[in-house]
Backbone as CSV, one residue per row, in Angstrom:
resi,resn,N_x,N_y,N_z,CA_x,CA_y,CA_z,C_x,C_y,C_z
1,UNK,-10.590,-37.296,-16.031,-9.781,-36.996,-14.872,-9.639,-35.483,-14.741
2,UNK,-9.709,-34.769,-13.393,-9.319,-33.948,-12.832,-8.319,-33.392,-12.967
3,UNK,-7.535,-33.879,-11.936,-6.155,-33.173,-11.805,-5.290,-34.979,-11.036
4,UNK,-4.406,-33.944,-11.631,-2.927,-35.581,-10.833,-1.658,-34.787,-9.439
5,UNK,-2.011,-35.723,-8.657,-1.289,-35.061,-7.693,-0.074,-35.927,-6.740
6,UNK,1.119,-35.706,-6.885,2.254,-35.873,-6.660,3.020,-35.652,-5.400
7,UNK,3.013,-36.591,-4.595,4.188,-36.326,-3.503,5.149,-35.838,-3.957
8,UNK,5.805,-34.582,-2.878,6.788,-34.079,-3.742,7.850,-34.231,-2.539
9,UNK,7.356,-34.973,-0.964,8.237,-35.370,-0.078,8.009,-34.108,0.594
10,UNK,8.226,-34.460,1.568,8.371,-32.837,3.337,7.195,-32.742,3.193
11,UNK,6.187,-33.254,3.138,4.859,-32.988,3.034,4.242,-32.062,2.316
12,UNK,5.064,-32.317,1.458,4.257,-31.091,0.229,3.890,-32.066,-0.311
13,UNK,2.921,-32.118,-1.325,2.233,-31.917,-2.869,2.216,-31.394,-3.733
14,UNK,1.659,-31.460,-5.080,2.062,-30.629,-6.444,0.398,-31.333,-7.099
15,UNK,-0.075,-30.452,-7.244,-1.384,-30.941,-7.984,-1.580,-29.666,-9.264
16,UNK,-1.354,-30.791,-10.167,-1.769,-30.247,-11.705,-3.114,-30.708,-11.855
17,UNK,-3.311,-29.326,-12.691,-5.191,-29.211,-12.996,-4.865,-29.571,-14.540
18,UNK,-5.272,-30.883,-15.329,-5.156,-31.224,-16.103,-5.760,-30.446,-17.893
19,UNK,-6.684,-30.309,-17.379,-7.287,-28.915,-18.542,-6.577,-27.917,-18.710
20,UNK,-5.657,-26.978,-18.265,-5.161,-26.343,-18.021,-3.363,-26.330,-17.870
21,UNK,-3.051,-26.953,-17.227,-1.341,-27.398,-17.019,-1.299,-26.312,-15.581
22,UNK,-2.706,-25.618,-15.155,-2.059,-24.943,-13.950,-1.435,-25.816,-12.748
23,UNK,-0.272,-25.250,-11.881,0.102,-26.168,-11.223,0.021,-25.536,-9.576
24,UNK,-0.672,-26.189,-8.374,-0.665,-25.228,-7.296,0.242,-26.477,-6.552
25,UNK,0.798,-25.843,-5.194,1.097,-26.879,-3.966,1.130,-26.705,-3.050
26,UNK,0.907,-27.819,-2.256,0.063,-27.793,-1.006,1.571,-28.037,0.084
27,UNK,1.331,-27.436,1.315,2.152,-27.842,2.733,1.205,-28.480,3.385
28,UNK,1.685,-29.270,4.483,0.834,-29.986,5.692,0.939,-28.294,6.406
29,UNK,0.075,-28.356,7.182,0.258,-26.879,8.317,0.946,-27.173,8.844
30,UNK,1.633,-25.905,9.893,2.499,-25.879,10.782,2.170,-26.850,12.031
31,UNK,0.882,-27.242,12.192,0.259,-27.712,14.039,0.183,-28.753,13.331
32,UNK,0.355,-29.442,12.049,0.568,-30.695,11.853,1.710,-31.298,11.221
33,UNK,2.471,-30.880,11.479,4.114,-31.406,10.956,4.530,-30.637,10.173
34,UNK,3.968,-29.842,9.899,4.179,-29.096,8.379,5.041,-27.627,8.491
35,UNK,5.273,-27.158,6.951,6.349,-26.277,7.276,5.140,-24.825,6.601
36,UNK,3.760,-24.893,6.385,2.931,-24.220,5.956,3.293,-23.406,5.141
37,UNK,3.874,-23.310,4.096,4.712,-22.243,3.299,3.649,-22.178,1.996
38,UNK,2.570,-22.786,1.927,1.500,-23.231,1.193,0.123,-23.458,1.477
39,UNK,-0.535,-23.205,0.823,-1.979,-23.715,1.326,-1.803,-25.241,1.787
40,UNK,-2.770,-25.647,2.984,-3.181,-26.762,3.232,-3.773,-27.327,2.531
41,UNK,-4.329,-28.639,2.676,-5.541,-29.463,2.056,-6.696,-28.702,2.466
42,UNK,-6.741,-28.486,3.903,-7.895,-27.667,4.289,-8.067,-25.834,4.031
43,UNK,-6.991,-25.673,3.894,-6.908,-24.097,3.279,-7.795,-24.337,2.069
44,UNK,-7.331,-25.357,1.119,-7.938,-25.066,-0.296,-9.192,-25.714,-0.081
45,UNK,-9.841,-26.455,0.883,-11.385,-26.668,1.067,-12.373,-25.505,1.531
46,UNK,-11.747,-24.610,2.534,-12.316,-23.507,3.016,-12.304,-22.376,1.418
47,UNK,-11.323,-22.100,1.151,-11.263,-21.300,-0.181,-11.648,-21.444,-1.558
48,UNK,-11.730,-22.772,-1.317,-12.669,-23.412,-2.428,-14.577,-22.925,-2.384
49,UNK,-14.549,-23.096,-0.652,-16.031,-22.511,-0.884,-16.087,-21.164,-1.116
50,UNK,-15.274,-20.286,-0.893,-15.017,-18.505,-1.257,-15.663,-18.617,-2.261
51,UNK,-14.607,-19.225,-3.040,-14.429,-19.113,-4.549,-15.447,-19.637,-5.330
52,UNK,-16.115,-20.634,-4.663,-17.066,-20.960,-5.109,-18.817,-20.305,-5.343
53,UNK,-18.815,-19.784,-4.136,-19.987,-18.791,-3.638,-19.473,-17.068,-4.340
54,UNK,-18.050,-16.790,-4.898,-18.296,-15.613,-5.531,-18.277,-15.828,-6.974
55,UNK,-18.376,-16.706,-7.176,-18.292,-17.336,-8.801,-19.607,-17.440,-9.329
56,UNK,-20.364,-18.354,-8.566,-21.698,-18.523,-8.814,-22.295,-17.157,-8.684
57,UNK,-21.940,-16.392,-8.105,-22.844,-14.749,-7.415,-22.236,-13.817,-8.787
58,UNK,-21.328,-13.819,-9.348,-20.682,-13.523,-10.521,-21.666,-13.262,-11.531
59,UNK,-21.551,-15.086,-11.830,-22.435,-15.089,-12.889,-24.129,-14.692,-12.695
60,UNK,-24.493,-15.074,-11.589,-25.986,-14.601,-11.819,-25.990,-13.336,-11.655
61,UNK,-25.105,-12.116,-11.268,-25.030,-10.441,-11.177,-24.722,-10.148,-12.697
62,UNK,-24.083,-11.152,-13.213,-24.138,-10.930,-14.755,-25.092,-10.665,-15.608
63,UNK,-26.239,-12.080,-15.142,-27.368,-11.907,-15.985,-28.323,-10.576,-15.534
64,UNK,-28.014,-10.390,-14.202,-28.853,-9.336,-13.799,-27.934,-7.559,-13.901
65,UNK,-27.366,-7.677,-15.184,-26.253,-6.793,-15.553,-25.643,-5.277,-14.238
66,UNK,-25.299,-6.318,-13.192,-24.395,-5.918,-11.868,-23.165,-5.670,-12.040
67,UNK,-22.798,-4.616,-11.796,-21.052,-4.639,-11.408,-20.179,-5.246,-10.777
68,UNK,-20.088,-6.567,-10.557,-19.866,-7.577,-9.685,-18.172,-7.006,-9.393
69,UNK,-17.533,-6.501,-10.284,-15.776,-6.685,-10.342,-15.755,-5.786,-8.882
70,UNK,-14.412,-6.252,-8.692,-13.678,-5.978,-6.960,-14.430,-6.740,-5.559
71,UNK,-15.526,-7.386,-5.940,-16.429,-7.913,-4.943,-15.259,-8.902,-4.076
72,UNK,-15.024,-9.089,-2.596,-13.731,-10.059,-2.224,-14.369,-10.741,-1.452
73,UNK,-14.023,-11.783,-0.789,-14.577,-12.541,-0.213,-13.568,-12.970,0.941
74,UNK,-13.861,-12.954,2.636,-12.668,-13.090,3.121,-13.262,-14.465,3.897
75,UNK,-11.966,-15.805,4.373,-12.405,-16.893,4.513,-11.173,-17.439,5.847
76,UNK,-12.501,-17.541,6.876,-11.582,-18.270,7.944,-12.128,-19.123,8.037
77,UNK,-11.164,-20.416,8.341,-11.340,-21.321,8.284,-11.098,-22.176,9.958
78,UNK,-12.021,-22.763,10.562,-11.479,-23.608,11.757,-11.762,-24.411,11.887
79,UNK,-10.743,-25.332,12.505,-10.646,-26.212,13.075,-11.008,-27.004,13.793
80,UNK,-11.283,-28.169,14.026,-11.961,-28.631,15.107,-10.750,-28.575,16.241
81,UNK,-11.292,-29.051,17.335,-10.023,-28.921,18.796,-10.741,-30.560,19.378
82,UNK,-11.355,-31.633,18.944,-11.414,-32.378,19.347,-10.989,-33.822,17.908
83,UNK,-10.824,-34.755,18.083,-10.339,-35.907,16.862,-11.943,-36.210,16.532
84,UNK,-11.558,-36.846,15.247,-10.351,-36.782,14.121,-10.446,-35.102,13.398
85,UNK,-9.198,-35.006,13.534,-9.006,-33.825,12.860,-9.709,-33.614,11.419
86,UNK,-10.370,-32.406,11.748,-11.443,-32.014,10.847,-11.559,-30.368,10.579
87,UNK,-12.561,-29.667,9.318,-12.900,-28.272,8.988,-13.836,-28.339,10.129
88,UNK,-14.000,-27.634,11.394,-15.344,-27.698,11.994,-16.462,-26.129,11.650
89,UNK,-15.890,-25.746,11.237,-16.233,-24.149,10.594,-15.852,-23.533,9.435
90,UNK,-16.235,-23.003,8.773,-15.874,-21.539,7.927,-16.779,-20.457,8.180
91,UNK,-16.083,-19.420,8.571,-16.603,-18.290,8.162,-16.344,-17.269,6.968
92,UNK,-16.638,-17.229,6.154,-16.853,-16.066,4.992,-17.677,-14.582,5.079
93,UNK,-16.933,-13.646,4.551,-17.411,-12.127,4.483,-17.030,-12.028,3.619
94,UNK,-18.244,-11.421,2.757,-18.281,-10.892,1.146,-18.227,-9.303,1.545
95,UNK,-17.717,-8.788,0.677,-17.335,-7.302,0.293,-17.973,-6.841,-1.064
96,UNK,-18.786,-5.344,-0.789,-19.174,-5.787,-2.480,-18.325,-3.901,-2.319
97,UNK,-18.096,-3.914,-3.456,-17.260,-2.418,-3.711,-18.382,-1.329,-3.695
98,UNK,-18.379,0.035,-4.083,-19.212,1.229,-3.614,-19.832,0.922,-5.126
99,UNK,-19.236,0.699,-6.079,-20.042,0.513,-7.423,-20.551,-0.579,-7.518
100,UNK,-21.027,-1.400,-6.290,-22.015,-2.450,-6.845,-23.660,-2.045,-6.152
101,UNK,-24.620,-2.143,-6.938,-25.689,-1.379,-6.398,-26.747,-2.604,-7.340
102,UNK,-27.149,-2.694,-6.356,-28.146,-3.879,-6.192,-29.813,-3.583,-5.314
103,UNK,-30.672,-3.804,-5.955,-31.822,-3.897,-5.578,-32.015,-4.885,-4.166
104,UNK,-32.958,-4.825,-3.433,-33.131,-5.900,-2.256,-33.116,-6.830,-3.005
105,UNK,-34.242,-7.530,-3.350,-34.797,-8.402,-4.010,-33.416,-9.186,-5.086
106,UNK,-32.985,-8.543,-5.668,-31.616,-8.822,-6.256,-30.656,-9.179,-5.040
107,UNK,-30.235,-8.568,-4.356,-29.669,-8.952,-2.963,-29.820,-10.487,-2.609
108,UNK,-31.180,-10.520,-2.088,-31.755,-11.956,-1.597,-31.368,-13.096,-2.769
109,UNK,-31.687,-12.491,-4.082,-31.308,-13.984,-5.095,-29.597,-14.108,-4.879
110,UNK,-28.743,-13.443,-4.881,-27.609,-13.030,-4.739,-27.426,-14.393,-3.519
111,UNK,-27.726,-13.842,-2.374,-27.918,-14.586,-0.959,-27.784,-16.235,-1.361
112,UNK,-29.218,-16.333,-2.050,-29.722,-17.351,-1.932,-28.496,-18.392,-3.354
113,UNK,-27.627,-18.009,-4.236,-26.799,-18.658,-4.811,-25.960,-18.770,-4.167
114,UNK,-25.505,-17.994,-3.333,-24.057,-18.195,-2.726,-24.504,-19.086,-1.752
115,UNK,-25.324,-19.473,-0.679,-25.985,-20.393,0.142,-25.934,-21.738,-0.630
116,UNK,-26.243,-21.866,-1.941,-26.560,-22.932,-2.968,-25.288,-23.499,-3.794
117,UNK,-24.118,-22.886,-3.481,-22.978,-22.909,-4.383,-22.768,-24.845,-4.364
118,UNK,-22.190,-25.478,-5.425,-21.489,-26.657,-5.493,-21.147,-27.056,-4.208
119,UNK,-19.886,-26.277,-3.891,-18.864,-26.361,-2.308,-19.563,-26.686,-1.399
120,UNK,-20.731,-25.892,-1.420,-21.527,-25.982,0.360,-22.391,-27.330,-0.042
121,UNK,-22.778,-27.427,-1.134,-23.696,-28.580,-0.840,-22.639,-29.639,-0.762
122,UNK,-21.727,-29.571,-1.106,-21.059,-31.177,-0.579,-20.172,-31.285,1.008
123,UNK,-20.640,-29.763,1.202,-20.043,-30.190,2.818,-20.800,-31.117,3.336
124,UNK,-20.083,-31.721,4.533,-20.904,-32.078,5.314,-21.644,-31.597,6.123
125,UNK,-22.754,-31.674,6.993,-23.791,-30.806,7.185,-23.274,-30.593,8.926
126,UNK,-21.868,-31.102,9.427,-21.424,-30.668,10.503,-20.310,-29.507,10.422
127,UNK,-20.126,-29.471,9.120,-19.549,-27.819,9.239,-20.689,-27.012,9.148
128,UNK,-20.029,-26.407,10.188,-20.840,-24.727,10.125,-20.256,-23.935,9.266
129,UNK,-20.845,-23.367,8.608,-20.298,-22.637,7.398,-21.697,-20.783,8.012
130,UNK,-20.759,-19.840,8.308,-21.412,-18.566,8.454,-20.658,-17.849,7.560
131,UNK,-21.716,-16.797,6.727,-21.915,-15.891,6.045,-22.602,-14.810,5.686
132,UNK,-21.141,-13.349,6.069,-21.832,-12.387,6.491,-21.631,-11.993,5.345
133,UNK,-22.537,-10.548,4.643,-22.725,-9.961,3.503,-22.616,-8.522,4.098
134,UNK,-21.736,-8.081,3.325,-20.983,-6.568,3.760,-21.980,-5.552,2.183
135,UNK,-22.851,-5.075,2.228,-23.723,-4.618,1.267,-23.182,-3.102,1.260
């Protein structure tokens, strides 16, 4: 098991990551009953792919001994405007700091993990997911 996650009532949640004891919680959004004082369900799906695509880019700048640290990743996330309410987009922009210096060719493998991350392959293939690279 994962994690265990708990109505905590007002539309929050409480989800413990079981390896760990970390504990995050979730609000419904504001445009859905919610008092948003928290990430959404869909906040942490959009940020999940961030996090996911600078993690994987991490480690392979590692092996290719890169300065990866301060690299940020910024993540909007939208909405669909038609039912059932759905992610119909993310957009992501990576930031890499003035001390990260990377070859093209290094670049493109770079590219091509973050394109490949866990997250994106289990989207569904009707989110659009765009990603710009700030070099």
């Amino acid at each position: 098991m994962t994690s265990t996650i708990l109505y905590k009532g007002d539309l929050r949640t409480e989800l413990t990551h079981l390896q760990s004891g970390t504990v995050i919680e979730n609000d419904a959004p504001t445009d859905n009953k919610g008092k948003g004082e928290r990430f959404s369900p869909t906040d942490m799906l959009a940020s999940s792919l961030g996090s996911c695509m600078i993690t994987t880019m991490a480690i392979r700048a590692a092996d290719m001994q890169l300065n990866f640290d301060g690299t940020k990743i910024d993540i909007l996330k939208i909405m669909s405007s038609d039912a059932p309410r759905r992610v119909a987009g993310i957009k992501a922009d990576l930031f890499f700091t003035e001390n990260f210096i990377a070859t093209d060719e290094q670049k493109e493998q770079l590219i091509k993990i973050a394109r490949s991350c866990p997250v994106e392959k289990s989207l569904h293939p009707d989110v659009q997911v765009d990603v710009t690279f700030h070099w």
